[in-house]
C-alpha positions in Angstrom: -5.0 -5.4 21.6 -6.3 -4.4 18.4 -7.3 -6.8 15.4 -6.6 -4.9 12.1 -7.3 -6.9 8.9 -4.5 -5.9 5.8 -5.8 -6.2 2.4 -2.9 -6.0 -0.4 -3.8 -6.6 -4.0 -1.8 -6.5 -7.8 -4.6 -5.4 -9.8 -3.5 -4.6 -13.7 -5.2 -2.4 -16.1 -5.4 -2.1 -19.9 -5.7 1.4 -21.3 -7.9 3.3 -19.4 -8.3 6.6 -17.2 -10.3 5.4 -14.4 -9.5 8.3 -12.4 -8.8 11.8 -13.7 -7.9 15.4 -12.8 -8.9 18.4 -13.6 -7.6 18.5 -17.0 -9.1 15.1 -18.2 -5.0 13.8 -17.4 -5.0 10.2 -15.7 -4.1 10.9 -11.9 -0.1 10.2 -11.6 2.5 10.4 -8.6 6.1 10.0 -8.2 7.5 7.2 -6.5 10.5 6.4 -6.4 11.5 9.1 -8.4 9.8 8.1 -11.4 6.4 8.8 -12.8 3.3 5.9 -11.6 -0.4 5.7 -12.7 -2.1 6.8 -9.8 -6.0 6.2 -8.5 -6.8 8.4 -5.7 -8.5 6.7 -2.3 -11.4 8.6 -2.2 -12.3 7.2 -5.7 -11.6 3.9 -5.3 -13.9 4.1 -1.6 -16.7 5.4 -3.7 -16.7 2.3 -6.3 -16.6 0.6 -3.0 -19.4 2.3 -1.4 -21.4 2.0 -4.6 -20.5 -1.8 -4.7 -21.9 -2.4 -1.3 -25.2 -1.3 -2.9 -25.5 -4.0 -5.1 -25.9 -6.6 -1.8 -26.1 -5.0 1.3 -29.1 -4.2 2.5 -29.9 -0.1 1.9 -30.6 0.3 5.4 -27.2 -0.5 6.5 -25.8 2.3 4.2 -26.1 5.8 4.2 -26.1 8.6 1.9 -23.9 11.9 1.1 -25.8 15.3 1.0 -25.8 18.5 1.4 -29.8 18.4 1.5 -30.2 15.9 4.9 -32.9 18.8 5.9 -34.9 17.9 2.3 -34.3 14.1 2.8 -35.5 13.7 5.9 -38.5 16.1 5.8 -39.9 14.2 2.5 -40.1 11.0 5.1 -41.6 12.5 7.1 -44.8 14.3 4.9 -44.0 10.4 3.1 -45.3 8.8 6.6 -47.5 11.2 7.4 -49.4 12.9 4.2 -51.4 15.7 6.7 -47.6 17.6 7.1 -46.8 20.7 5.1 -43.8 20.0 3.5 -42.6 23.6 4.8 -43.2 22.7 8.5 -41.7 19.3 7.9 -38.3 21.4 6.8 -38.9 23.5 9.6 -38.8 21.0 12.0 -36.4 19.2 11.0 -33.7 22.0 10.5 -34.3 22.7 14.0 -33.1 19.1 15.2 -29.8 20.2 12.8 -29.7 23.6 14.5 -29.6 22.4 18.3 -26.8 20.1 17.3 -25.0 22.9 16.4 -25.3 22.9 12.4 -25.3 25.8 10.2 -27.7 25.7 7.8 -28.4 28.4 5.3 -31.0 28.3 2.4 -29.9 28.7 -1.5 -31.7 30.9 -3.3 -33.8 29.0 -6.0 -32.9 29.1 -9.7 -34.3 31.2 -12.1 -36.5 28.7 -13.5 -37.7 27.5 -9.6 -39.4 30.8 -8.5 -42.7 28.9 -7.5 -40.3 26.6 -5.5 -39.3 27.3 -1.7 -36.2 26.1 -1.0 -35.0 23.8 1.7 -32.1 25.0 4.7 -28.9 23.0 3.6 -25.3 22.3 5.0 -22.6 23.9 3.3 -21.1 20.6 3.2 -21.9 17.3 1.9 -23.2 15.4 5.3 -22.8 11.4 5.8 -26.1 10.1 7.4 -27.4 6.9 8.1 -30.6 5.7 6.6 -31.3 4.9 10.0 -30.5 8.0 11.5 -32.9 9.6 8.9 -36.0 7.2 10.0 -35.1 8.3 13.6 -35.1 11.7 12.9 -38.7 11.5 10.8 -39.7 9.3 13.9 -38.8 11.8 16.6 -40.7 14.6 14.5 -43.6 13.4 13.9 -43.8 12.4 17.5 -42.2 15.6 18.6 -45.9 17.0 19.5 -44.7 19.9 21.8 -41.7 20.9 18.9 -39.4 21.5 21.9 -35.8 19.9 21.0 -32.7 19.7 23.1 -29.0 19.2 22.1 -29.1 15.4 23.7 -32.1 14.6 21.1 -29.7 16.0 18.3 -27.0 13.9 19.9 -29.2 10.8 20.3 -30.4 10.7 17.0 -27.5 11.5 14.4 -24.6 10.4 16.6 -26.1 6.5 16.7 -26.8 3.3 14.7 -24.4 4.7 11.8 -24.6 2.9 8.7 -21.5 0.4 7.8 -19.8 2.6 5.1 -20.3 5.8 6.9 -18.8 3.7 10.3 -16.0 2.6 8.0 -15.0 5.9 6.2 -15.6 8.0 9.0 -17.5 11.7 8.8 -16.1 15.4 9.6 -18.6 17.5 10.6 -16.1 21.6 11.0 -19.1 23.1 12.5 -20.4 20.6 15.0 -17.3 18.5 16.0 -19.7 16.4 18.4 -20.6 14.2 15.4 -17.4 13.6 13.8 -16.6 9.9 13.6 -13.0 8.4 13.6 -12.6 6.2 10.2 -12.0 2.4 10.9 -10.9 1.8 7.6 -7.9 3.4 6.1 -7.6 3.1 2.1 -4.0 3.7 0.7 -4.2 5.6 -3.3 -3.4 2.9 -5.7 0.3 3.2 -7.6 1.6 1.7 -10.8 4.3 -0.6 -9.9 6.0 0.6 -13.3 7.1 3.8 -14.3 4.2 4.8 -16.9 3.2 8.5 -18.2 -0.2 9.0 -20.2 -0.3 8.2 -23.5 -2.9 9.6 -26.2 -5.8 7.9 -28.6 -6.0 10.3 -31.3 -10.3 9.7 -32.4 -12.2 11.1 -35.2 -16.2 10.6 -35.7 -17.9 10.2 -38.8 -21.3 12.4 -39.6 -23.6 10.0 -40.8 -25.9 12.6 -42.8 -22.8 14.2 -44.2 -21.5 10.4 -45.5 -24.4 10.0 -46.9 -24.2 13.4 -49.0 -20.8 12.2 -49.7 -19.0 15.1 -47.8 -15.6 14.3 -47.1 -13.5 14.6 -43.6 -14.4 13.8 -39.9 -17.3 14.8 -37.7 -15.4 15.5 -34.8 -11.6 14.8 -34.2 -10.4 14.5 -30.6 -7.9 13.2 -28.0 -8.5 11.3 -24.9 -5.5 10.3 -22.5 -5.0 6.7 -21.2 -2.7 5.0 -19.3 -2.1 0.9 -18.4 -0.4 -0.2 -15.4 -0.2 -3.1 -12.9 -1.1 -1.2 -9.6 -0.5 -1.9 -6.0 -3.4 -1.5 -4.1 -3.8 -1.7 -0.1 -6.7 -1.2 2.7 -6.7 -1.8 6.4 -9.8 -2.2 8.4 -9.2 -1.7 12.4 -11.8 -4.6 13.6 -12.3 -3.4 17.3 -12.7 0.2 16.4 -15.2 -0.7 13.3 -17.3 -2.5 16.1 -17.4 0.3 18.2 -18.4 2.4 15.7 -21.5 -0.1 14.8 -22.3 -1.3 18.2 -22.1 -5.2 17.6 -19.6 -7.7 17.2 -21.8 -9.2 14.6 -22.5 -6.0 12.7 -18.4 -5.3 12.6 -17.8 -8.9 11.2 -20.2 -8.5 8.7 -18.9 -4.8 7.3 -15.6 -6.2 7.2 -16.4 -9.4 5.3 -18.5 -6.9 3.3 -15.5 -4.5 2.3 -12.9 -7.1 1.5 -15.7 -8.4 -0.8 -16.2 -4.8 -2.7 -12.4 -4.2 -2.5 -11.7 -7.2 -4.6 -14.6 -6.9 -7.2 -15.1 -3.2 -7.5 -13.7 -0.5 -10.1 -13.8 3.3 -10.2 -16.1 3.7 -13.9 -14.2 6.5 -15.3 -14.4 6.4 -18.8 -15.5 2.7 -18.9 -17.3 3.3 -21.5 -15.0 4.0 -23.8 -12.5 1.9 -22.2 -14.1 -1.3 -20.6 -11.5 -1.7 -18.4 -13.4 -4.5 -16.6 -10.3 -6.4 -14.8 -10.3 -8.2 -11.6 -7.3 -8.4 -9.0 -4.1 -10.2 -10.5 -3.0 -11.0 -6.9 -5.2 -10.5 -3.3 -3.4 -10.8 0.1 -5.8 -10.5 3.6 -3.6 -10.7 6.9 -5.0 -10.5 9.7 -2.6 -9.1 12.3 -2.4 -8.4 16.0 0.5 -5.7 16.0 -0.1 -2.7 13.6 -1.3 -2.2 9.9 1.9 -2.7 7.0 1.4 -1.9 3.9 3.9 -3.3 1.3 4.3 -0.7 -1.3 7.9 -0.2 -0.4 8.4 -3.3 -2.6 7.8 -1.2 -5.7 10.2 2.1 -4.9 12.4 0.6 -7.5 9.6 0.4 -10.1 9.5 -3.2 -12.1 10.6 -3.8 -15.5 8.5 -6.2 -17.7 10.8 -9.2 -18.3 9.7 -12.0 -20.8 7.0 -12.7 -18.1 5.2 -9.7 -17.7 5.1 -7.1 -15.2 2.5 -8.4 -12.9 4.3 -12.0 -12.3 7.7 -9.8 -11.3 5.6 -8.0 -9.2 4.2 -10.4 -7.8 7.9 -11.6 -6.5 9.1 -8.5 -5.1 5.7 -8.1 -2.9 6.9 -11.4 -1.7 10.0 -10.6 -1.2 8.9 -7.0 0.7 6.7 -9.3 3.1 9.0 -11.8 3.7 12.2 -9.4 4.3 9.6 -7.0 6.8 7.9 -9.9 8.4 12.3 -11.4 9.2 13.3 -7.9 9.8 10.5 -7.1 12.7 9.6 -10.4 14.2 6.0 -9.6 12.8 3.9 -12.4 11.3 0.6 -12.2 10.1 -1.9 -14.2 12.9 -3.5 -15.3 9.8 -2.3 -14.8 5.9 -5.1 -15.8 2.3 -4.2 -15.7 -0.7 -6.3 -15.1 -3.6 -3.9 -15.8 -7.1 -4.1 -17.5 -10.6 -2.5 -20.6 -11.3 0.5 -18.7 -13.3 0.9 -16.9 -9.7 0.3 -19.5 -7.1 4.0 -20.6 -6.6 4.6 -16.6 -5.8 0.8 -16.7 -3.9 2.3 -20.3 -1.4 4.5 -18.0 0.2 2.5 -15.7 1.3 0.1 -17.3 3.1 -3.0 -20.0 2.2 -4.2 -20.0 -1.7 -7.9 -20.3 -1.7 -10.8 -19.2 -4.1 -12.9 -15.8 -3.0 -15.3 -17.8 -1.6 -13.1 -19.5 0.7 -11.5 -16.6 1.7 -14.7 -14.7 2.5 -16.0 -17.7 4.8 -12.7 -18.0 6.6 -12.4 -14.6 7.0 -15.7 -14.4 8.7 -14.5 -17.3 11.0 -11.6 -15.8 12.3 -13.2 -12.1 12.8 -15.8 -13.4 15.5 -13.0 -15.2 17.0 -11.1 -12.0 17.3 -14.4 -10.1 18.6 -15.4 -13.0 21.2 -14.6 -10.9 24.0 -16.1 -7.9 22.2 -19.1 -6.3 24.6 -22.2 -5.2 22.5 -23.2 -1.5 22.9 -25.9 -2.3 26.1 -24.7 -5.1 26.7 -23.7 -6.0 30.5 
């Protein structure tokens, strides 16, 4: 039976726009038939991704490109100076090629005549850091140049990095090296109707001040919106450890991600905003059954009362849990809380109030005992 580990969280926001569409508009959605501030998955994953750099080692991560071919031929002219960094493309492209990849070659830009360019996916490709040693390795040891389908296989479908074994990777043209996500990240909602409001700006000219001109430098809008939003992840334990090979790598992704899911932030206009919050509310459950998210507590969106909007949220996620958890027999295996003290009579009934730190370290217990049984890739 499958372990997967929940993570629910209230996380409010002053004025911001943190994530933005094509327009410069703060992303929205309807729920509930109203208008919600909405932050897409795919940008809060990246704030996680980039958050994992900040303690994970780099050669448990990996890295997005279109130019894998480039990447990898640099380390290898990089451990061996003697290469060409023509052949070094060359050979590596054919590694690509056997697998199956397409690879075409951009033209260079106007101003890179004197430049040849590298073969490139048409896509941007998830690779280990790892796989790109291995591949450098097999190259340079590669004597005869002869390459098989099985070394392509052997060396870009193994020891995947922890974010690219969590988020998964589609590769259209050689389906042999997709990899099935073990982490599922839901896009955060407002829990309150809200619809974007704008700052009206103007800039002064210093040199024109100075000359006494009158009027603005620049005038200018920029759309914002604040909302408490309800935010929810689910990590599938056995299938991350597949993915990784080891127990003890899959324990340590997944105490990794709740860790960046709690303290990172997409940095959309952060600079103008400094929207620098942390979570107002964190729930991790640990179930045996299926993944539940509770956003269905917020279809009827919450109206501030003379509390605030995040403490009445916090009582109808309580309530959601509590009425799904009667309803379908279904408790958590193990339910902590993370929650301030204006929040911790709401927090009791979830589950166990503790600080991050506790949280992290119990965590961490209870995922080995979940993978006890768990057999290491080559292991007997």
């Amino acid at each position: 039976m499958s372990t997967f580990i929940d993570v629910h969280a209230l996380h409010t926001l002053p004025p911001s726009n943190i994530n933005r569409d094509d327009t410069g508009s703060p992303k929205t959605a309807t729920f509930g038939g109203v208008p919600r501030q909405r932050v897409s998955s795919q940008a809060w994953k990246h704030a996680i991704r980039m958050d994992f750099e900040s303690y994970l080692d780099r050669s448990k991560l990996g890295v997005r490109t279109k130019r894998a071919v480039d990447v990898i031929a640099r380390q290898v002219v990089e451990k061996n100076p003697e290469w060409l960094i023509e052949d070094a493309r060359s050979a590596v492209a054919e590694v690509f090629t056997k697998g199956g990849f397409k690879l075409t070659t951009p033209k260079p830009k106007k101003d890179q005549t004197d430049v040849e360019a590298s073969p490139e996916t048409s896509y941007l490709f998830f690779i280990s850091r790892r796989q790109i040693e291995n591949v450098a390795d097999f190259v340079l040891q590669n004597e005869e140049g002869k390459v098989a389908k099985k070394d392509a296989q052997k060396l870009l479908d193994t020891e995947h990095s922890v974010d690219l074994a969590m988020f998964g990777r589609m590769v259209a043209d050689a389906p042999d090296f997709n990899v099935d996500a073990s982490v599922q990240v839901a896009h955060a909602i407002g829990v309150s109707a809200a619809t974007p409001e704008f700052d009206y700006f103007t800039a002064v000219d210093d040199v024109a001040k100075e000359s006494e001109e009158t009027g603005a430098g620049m005038i200018g809008t920029v759309e914002m919106m604040a909302s408490t939003l309800y935010r929810y992840a689910t990590v599938d334990l056995e299938h991350l450890a597949e993915n990784l090979g080891t127990k003890a790598a899959a324990v340590e992704a997944t105490v990794a991600f709740v860790r960046s899911f709690i303290a990172s932030m997409p940095t959309g206009k952060q600079n103008t905003f400094a929207n620098r919050t942390l979570p107002d509310l964190v729930v991790v459950a640990v179930r045996k059954d299926r993944p539940v998210s509770w956003v269905n507590a917020f279809e009827e969106p919450v109206t501030a009362s003379g509390h605030g909007v995040r403490a009445e949220a916090a009582k109808k996620l309580v309530e959601e849990a509590s009425s799904l958890e009667e309803m379908y027999d279904s408790p958590a295996l193990e339910t902590l809380v993370i929650a301030p003290h204006s929040l911790v009579d709401e927090a009791t009934a979830l589950g166990s109030v503790v600080t991050r730190k506790e949280l992290l370290e119990q965590l961490e217990s209870t995922l080995a005992e979940q993978l006890s049984e768990f057999r290491d890739m080559g292991e007997n």
